[in-house]
C-alpha positions in Angstrom: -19.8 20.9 -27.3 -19.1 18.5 -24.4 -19.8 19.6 -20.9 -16.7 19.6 -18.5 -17.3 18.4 -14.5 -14.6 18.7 -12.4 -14.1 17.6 -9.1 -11.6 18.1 -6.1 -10.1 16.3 -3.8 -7.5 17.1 -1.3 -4.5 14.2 0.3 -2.7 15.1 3.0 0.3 13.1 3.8 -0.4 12.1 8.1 2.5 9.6 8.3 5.8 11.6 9.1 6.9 9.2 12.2 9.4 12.6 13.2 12.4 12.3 10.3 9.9 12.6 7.6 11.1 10.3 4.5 14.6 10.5 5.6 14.5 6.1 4.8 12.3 3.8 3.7 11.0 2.7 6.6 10.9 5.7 8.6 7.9 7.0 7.2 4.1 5.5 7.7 2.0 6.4 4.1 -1.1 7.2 6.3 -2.9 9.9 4.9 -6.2 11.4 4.5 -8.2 11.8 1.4 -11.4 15.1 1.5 -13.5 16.9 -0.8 -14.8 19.7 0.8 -16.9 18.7 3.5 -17.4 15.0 3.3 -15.9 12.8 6.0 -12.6 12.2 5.9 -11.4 8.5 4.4 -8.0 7.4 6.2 -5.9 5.8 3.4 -2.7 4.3 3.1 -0.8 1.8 1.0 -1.2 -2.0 0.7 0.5 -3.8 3.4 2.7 -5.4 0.7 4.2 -1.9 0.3 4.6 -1.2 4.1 0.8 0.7 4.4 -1.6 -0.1 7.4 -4.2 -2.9 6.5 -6.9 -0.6 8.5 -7.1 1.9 5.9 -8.3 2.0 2.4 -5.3 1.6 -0.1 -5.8 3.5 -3.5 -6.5 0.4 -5.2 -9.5 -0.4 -3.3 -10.8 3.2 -3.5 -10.1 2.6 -7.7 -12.2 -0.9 -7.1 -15.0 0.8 -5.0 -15.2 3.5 -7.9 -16.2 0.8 -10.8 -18.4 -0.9 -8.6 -20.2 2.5 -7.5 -20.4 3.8 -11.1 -21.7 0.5 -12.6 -24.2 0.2 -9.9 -25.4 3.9 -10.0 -25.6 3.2 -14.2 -27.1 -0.1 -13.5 -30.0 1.5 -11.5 -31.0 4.3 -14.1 -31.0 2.0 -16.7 -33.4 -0.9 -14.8 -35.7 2.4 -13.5 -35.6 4.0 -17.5 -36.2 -0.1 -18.5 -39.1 -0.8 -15.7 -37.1 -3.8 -13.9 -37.8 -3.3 -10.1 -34.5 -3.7 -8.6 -35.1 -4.6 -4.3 -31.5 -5.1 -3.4 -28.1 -4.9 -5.0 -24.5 -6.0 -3.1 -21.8 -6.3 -5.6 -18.6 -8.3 -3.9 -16.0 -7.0 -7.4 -12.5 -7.8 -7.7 -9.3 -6.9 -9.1 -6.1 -7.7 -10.3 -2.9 -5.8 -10.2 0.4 -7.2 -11.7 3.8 -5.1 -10.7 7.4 -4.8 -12.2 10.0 -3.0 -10.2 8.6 0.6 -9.1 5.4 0.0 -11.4 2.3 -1.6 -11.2 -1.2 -1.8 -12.9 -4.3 -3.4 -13.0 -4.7 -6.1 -15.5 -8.7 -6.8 -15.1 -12.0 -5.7 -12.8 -14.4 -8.3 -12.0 -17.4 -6.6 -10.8 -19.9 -9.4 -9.3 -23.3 -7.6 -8.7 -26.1 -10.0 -6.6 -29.4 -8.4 -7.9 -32.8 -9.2 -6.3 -36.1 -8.0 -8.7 -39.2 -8.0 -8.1 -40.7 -10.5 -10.8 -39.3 -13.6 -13.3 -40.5 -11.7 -16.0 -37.7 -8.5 -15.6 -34.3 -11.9 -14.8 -33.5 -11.5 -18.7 -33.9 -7.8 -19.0 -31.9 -7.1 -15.4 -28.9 -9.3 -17.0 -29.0 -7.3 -20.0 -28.8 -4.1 -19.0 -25.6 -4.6 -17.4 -24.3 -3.9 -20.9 -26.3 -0.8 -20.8 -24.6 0.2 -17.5 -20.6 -0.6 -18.7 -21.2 1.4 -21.9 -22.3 4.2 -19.4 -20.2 4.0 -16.7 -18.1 7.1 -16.5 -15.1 5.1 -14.5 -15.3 2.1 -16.6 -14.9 4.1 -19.5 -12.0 5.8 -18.2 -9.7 3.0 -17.2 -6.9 1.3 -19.4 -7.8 -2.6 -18.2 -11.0 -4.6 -19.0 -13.5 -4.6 -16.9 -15.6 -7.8 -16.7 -19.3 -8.4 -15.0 -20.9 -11.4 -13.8 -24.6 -10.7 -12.3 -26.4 -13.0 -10.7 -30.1 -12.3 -10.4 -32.4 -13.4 -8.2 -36.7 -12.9 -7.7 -37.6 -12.0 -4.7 
């Protein structure tokens, strides 16, 4: 039998202005995203839909998760493969189309820069991003591709 994880997480609306969402407009979508007791990340929407471009907006938290989880998959698999990974930034991108009240993402571009620690482990660090998507719990739990592009580097 599978094993189940769950996880929690806690949003609290922080943006009635004083009339709550009596309009459109007289409501801020600030609001606060926990789990127990990690920091608190201040959220709101995208400024296209009236949010506050100093917060995280959910799609960039969705973004930040495929990015994590490949990377934290990536790492196992280069430590279980002996390719000495130094450093690892990943700039990714992604696409959202919308239609009325709807949106959803269309594509992921996750664009790890890898530094290892010898030419012999470039060809084995590019594959074993394959390794990683197979194994990435988000990846494998959104309804849009999701593409990678490494570039790898010795150092």
């Amino acid at each position: 039998m599978a094993r189940l994880h769950s996880y929690t997480t806690r949003v609290t609306w922080t943006g009635n202005l004083g009339t709550g969402t009596s309009h459109y407009r007289a409501y801020s979508r600030a609001h606060e995203v926990a789990a127990g007791e990690l920091p608190v990340i201040l959220g709101s929407s995208d400024p296209t839909f009236h949010g506050d471009a100093s917060r995280w907006n959910p799609e960039q938290l969705l973004l930040a998760a495929l990015s994590q989880c490949h990377m934290l998959s990536y790492l196992h698999f280069c430590t279980l493969g002996g390719v000495v990974v130094t450093s690892y930034v990943d700039e990714a991108a992604g696409t959202m189309g919308t239609a009325g009240d709807s949106g959803q993402f269309t594509e992921a571009v996750v664009r790890p820069r890898i530094t290892v620690g010898d030419a012999s482990m470039v060809d084995a660090a590019i594959a074993l991003h394959g390794e990683a998507h197979r194994a990435c719990f988000i990846a494998n739990s959104v309804n849009f591709p999701v593409r990678y592009e490494p570039t790898v580097t010795v150092g």
